[in-house]
Structures are given as C-alpha cells and as structure tokens.
C-alpha positions as a printed Julia matrix, in Angstrom:
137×3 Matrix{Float64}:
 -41.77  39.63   4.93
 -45.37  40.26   5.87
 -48.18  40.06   3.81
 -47.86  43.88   2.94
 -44.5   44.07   2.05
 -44.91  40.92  -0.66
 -48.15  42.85  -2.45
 -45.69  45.79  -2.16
 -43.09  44.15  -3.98
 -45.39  43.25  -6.55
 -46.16  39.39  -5.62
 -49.17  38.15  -6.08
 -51.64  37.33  -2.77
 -51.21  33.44  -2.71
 -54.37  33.49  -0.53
 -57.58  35.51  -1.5
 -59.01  38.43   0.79
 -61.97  36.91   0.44
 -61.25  33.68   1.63
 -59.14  35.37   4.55
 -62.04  37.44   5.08
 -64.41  34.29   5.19
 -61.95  32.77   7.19
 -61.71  35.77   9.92
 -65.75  36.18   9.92
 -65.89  32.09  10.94
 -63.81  32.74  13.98
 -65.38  36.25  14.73
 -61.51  37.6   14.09
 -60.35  40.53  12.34
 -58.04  41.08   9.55
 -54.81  43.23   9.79
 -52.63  43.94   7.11
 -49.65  44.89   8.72
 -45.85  45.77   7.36
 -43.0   44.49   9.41
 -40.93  47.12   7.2
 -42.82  50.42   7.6
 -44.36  49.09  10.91
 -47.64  49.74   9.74
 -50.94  48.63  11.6
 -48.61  46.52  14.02
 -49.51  48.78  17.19
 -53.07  48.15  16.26
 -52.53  44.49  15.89
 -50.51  43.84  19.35
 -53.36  46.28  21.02
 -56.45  44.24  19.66
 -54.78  40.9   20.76
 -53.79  42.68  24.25
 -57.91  43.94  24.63
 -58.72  40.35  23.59
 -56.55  38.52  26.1
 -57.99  40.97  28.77
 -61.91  40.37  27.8
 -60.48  36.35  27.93
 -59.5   36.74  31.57
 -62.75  38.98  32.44
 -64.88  36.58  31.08
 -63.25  33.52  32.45
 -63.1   35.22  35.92
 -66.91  34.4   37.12
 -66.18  30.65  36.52
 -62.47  30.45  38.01
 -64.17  32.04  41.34
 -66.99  29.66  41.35
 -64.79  26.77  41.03
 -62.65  28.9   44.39
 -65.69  29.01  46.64
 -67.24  25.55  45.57
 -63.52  24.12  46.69
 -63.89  26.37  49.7
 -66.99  24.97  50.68
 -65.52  21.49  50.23
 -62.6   21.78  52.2
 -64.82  23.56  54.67
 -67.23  20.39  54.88
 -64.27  17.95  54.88
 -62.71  19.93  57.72
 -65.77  19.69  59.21
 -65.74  16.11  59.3
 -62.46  15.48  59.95
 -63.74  17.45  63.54
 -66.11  15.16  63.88
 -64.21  12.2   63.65
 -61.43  14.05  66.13
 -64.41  14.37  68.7
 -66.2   10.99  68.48
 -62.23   9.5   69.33
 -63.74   8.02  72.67
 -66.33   6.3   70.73
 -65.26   5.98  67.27
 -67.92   2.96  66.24
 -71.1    4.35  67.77
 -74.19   4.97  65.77
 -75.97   7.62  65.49
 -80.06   7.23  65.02
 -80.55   5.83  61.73
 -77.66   2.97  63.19
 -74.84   4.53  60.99
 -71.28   4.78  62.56
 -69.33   7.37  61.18
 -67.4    4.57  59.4
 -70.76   3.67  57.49
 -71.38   7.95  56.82
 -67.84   8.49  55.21
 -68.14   5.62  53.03
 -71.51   6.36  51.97
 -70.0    9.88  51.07
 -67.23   7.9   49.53
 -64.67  10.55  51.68
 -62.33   7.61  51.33
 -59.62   9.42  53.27
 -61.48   9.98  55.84
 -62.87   6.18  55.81
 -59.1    5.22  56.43
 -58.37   7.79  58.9
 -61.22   6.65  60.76
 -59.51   2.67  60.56
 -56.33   4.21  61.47
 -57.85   5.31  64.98
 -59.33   1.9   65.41
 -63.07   2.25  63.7
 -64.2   -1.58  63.42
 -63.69  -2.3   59.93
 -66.18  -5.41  60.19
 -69.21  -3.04  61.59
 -72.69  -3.06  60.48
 -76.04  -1.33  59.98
 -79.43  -2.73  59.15
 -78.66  -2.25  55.51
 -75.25  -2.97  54.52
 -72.11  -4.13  56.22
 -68.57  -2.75  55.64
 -65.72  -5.07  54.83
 -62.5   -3.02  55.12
 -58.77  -4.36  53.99
C-alpha cells in the first residue's frame, strides 16, 4: 500500500510531512502523494520523473559532445602522427632541427604506442639528442 491508502485506512504517518517536506526541499524534489488503489497522482508522478530524466540528458548533452570532439581531435592528431611516422619509413632516426628524431617527439608526448611502433620499424632505440638519451627495452 502507498502512503495514501495507509492514512486512508486510518494509520498513522510513521514519517512527518514536514520532515518529508524538509527532506524533498534538500534535494530540490517534490512530494507526491499518490494511491496505488485509486491511481491517484501516479500519471503526474511517472510524468515529472519522465520531464526530469529528459532535462538530465539535455543538460548532460553539452559535456558528452565536448568529450566527442576533444576525442575527435585526438584521434585526429594521433592519426596524424601515425602518417608521419608511415612517411619518414626511409629515414626513421633522422632529426629534425632542434636534433629530435621522431623516436625522441613521441616519447616526449608520451604517445607510447606510437614510441613502439616506431621500434617495431627499426627506430634506434639507443638514439640521442643534446638533452636526453632514450634507452628502449
């Protein structure tokens, strides 16, 4: 029985209005007294939890398509890379003019998967710059 039908059959509320009120005005919720009996304020129950779901999704929507294009853009730039590598094949350990391979780039950039494809097509794990010098297993 819902809370309705118990103060309709003449038991006592065992939790205050008040308190539910306080309660509901914490959570910015509302209060329905419904009857699963006589069916009363159910429609308006399942329609204000429908309209909230719905104003959920609409306000969630900005952020899931900022995380889309931001992972867009990623794949985009690792793609990018990944063409690079494919093109510098012929010459896969030469520097460019601050004395970086592409070896040194990618694992500056910590694209680690791109580090190992790079060792996979014979980069020279063992290669260094003026400022550091890579050590690959």
């Amino acid at each position: 029985m819902t809370s309705e039908d118990l103060l309709d059959a003449g038991r006592p509320r065992e939790v205050p209005l008040e308190t539910v009120a306080a309660g509901a005005a914490e959570l910015s919720a509302q209060i329905f007294q419904v009857s699963s009996k006589t069916g009363e304020n159910i429609n308006e129950l399942f329609t204000q939890v429908a309209r909230d779901a719905l104003a959920t999704l609409v306000a969630a929507e900005p952020a899931a398509a900022a995380q889309a294009a931001a992972n867009q853009a990623k794949a985009r730039e690792l793609e990018q890379y990944r063409q690079e590598i494919l093109s510098s094949i012929a010459d896969i350990n030469k520097k460019n003019d601050q004395g970086e391979a592409l070896l040194h780039r990618y694992a500056r950039l910590g694209f680690e998967e791109l580090v190992r494809m790079l060792v996979d097509f014979g980069a020279d794990r063992t290669i260094k710059t003026a400022r550091i010098t890579l050590m690959f297993s």
